[in-house]
Structures are given as C-alpha cells and as structure tokens.
N, C-alpha and C positions, 0 to 999 in steps of 0.2 A: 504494500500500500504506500503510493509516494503521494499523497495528499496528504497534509494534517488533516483538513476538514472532511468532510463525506457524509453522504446521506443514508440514513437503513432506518425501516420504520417495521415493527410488527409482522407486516405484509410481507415484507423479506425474508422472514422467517421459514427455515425450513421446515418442509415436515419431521418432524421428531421421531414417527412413528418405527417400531421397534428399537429405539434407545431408551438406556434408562438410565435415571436421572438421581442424583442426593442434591438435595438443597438443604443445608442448615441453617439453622435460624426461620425455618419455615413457619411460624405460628404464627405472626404477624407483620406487618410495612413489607419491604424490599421482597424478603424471602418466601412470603406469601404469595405476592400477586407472582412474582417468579413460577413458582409451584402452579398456580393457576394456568399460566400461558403457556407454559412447557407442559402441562398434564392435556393441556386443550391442543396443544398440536401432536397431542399423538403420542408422548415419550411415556414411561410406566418412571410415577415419580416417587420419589422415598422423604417422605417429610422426617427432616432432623429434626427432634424439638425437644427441650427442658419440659415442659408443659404441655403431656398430652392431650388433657381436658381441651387446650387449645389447640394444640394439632389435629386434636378429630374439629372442630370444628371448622375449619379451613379444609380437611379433606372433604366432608360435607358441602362444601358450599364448592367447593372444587366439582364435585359430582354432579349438584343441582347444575351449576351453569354449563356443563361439559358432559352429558351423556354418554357413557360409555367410559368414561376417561377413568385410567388404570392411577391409581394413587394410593400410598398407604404411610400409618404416622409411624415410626421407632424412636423411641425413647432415646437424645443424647444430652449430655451435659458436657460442654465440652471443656468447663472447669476442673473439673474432676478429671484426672488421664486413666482411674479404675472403669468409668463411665465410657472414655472412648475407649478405653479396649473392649468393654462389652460391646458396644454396638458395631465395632470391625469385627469382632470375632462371630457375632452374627451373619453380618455381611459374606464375610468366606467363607461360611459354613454352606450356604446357599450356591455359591463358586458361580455365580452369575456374573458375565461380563457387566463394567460399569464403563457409560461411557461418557460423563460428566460429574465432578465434583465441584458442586458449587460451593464455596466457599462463605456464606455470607454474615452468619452471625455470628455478632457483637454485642458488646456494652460499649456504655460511657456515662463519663459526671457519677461513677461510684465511689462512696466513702472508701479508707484507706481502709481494705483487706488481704489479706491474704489466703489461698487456698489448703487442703491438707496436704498437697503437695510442695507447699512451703513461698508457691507464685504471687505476687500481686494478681488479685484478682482481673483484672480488667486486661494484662499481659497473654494471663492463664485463657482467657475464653476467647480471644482475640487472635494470639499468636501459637501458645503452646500446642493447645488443645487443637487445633487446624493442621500442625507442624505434623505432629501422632499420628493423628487421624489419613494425610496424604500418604503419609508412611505404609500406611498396614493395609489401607489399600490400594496402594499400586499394582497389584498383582492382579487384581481384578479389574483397574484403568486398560493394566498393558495389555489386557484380550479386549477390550471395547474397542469402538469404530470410529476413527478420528476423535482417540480420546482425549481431554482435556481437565488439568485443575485451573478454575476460573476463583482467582484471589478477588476479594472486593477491597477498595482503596480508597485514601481521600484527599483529593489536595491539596489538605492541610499539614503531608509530608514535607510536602517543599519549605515550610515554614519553621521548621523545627532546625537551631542552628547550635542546641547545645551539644556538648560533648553526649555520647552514648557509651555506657559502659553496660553491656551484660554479665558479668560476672556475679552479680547478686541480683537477682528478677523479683526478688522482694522489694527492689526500690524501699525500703525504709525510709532512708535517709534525702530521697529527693521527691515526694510525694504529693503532685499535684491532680483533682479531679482531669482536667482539659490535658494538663501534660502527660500526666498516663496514657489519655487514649493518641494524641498525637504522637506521641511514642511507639505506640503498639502499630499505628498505619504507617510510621517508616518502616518498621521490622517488616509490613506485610508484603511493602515491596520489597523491600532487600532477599526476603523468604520468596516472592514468586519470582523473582529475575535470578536467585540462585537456583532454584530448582529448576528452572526454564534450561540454565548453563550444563547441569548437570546431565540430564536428560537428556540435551543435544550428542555433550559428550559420552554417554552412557547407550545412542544411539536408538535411542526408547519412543513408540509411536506417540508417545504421552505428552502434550503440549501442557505448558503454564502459562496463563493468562492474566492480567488483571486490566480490571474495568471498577470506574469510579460512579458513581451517580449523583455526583454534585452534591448540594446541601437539598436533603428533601424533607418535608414534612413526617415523617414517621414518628413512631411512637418513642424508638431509642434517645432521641434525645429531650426527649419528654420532662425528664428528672435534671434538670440544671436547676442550681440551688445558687440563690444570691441574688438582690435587686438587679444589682450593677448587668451581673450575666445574665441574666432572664431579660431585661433591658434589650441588651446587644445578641441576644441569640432571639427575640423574636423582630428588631429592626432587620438582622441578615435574614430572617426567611418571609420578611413583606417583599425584602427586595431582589435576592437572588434568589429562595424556596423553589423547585420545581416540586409538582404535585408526583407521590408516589410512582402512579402512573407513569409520569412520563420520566419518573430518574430510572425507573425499575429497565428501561430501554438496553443502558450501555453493557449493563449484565447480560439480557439475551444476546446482545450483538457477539457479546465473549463465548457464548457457552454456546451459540448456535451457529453465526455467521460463516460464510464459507469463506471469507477475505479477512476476518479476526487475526490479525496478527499479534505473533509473542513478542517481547521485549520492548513494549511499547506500553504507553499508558492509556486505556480508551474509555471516553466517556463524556460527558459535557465539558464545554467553554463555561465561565463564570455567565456570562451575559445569559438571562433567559429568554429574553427575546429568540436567540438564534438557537433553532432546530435542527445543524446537524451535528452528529460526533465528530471526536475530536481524538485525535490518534498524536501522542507526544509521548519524545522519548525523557527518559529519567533524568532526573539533576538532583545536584546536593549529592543529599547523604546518602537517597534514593539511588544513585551510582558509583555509588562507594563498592568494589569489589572485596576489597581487602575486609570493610566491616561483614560484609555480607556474611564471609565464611567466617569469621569469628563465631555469629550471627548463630550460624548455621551448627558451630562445633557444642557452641552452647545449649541449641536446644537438641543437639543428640544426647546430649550429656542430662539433663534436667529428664528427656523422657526417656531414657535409656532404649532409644530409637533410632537405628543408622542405615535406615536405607539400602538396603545390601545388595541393591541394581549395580549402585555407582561405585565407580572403578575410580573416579577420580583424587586424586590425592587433595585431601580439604589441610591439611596443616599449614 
C-alpha cells in the first residue's frame, strides 16, 4: 500500500465465511460490534469475555440481527495468565484452525493494582495477558487461512516520551491512571511490530497487524476520575469522538482487508471530518527495535512463555 490515505468501508469487507474468528474484549464498545460484523459476514466467532452474563448477551443480539450466524461466548480474563491458559488450552483441545486473533480488550483510568501475578493491573490485561495468549495459540493461527494477530493501538503512543523501563511491571514507583495505559499502547506496538519481525523471520503464514480506532465513544473510558480530566476527556470527544461504529472500521480493515498491510499503523487521521484510513509507519519509541526485544525478553520471562516457532536470537 503506497498511499497513506485510502478508502475501505464495510462493503469491502470480505466474506468471512468458513473462518473463525477470537475477538477479546467482546462484551461490549469496539469488541462487540466487531463480533457482530464479522459473525454477520459469515466467520464462526469466539466471544473472549470476563463477563459472561455479558457475553451471552451480545451473542444474543448477534443472533437476532444475523440469522444463522455461528457465535459463541468463553470465558477469559486476560489479567489472570491461570485464566489464559484455560481458555488456550480449551482452544487446542478442539485443534480447530484459527484464522484471526483479535486483539482488543482493555482497560484504563484504573486505580493503582496489581494482579496475582504480581502485574500492574492495566499492563496485565493490556499487554501480558494478549502477549500468552498469541503465544499458545499460534499453532492453531499457523493452520488458518491468511492468518492474522490484529493488535488494537492508540495514538497516544506517539506521545509518550519518558524513559521505559520493564524490569519491574509492577510500576510501583511510577504510577499514573492515563500513564499506565499510555504505557501499555507503546508496549502494544512494540509487541505487534516485534512479533510481525519474528514471524517474517521464523517464515510463519501468520501476519501481525495493528489498527487504531481513534478516540471513540465506548464505555472503556467511561471511568476517568477528576474534574480537571472528565473536563478535557469529554471536550476531546465533542471534538474528535468518532461514534463506535464508525472507529470499530480500522479493526475490520486489519482483520479482514485483502490490502491490510503489516508494519504499518492503520486507522483514522485525528480530523473527523475525513473518512478515509490512514496507513503510517511507526515513530518514537513505537520504532525503537532494540526496546522492543527487551520488550519482548521481559514478557517471556513474566509468563514463562517463549514462542518456540522463532528461531531468532532475541538477546
């Protein structure tokens, strides 16, 4: 793709039918209507979700609007790494080709926690838990058909200019609601552009992807706490918001598009006015190679997780 800008609506979208599909975070915003328009063209989808009661209820509503349409909820937390290994080890139990990992769910604006794992929470269900999770099932990616992990981003990457250290993912000592999750979406590029490198070299039909969907109205960021930020986080979405609908786009262009290119960033321009995507390569820290596999050694380390396709030397 040598245009930055381009145009793919909906209607571009390919038939999905006999592919199947994980979207996390499927229980409500982004991940939902995702689950919706990829279960409506045809693909058999696997609702990832914390909250089943909410997950059946979106496969439900997935059914009414989509007759026929193949969808079902499994239970993951992807804070917990006890949680994703259930729900992969489910997965390969079954030995069904998968031919899309969606990537999508998140937190943000969480008080300072940490998981049993020992994670900042917001790191854990953002970065860790996604990291595991591509891991264990790769084996059932590399039988699927033009398979794909499709990371979700924000470009609020580019914005983040302090020092990163992972060495301690407890962040104790440097613990802000906003710079947690900014933190966690540099890591998600550094995590999909490394995987993306590895897989090339590892020679793997297995694409990594990431697609942004701008600032949208969803429920994640619902919970910002503080005049000051409740102030400026609802003037940014009078003036840049796109509606669910239409951010939820840059994600199918990832997960389904026949022209979705890797190592590239895809998803809206800030102006909302303008309707089409936007395809830009990485900067900053988001092109940092050298952090990347730090990056990378860290979270094999944290889920005692290593990929065991890639041949390549991470040291």
């Amino acid at each position: 793709m040598s245009d930055s800008y381009f145009h793919w609506t909906r209607a571009d979208m390919p038939s999905q039918v006999g592919r199947r599909i994980i979207v996390t975070g499927a229980s409500s915003g982004l991940g939902a209507i995702a689950a919706r328009e990829l279960a409506g063209a045809g693909a058999h989808v696997i609702l990832a979700v914390r909250d089943l009661e909410k997950g059946d209820r979106v496969a439900n509503s997935i059914r009414a609007s989509s007759p026929g349409a193949v969808c079902r909820v499994e239970h993951l937390d992807l804070a917990e790494l006890s949680s994703v290994r259930s729900f992969a080890d489910r997965m390969l139990a079954a030995d069904q080709p998968l031919d899309v990992l969606l990537l999508n769910a998140g937190v943000s604006n969480q008080p300072y926690s940490f998981t049993d794992d020992g994670i900042e929470t917001t790191f854990a269900t953002n970065v860790v838990g996604h990291f595991a999770l591509t891991n264990l099932l790769l084996p059932l990616l590399e039988m699927g058909g033009d398979p794909r992990v499709v990371s979700v981003g924000s470009n609020l990457y580019r914005r983040f200019h302090a020092d990163l250290a992972f060495d301690d993912l407890a962040f104790g000592d440097d613990y802000s609601p906003q710079g947690s999750y900014v933190r966690s979406k540099v890591a998600t590029v550094l995590f999909a552009a490394e995987l993306e490198r590895r897989l090339r070299a590892a020679e793997s039909p297995v694409r990594s992807l990431i697609a942004h969907p701008g600032m949208s109205t969803t429920p994640m960021h619902a919970g910002v706490n503080g005049v000051i930020q409740k102030s400026v986080m609802g003037l940014a979405q009078a003036l840049i918001a796109r509606d669910a609908e239409e951010g939820v786009l840059p994600l199918l262009f990832a997960a389904t598009g026949d022209r979705a290119p890797a190592m590239r960033f895809l998803g809206w321009h800030t102006r909302r006015s303008d309707k089409r995507l936007w395809s830009d390569e990485f900067v900053g820290r988001g092109a940092d190679e050298d952090l990347a596999r730090k990056l990378w050694k860290t979270l094999e380390s944290v889920t005692a997780e290593d990929f065991e396709l890639f041949e390549r030397d991470s040291a």
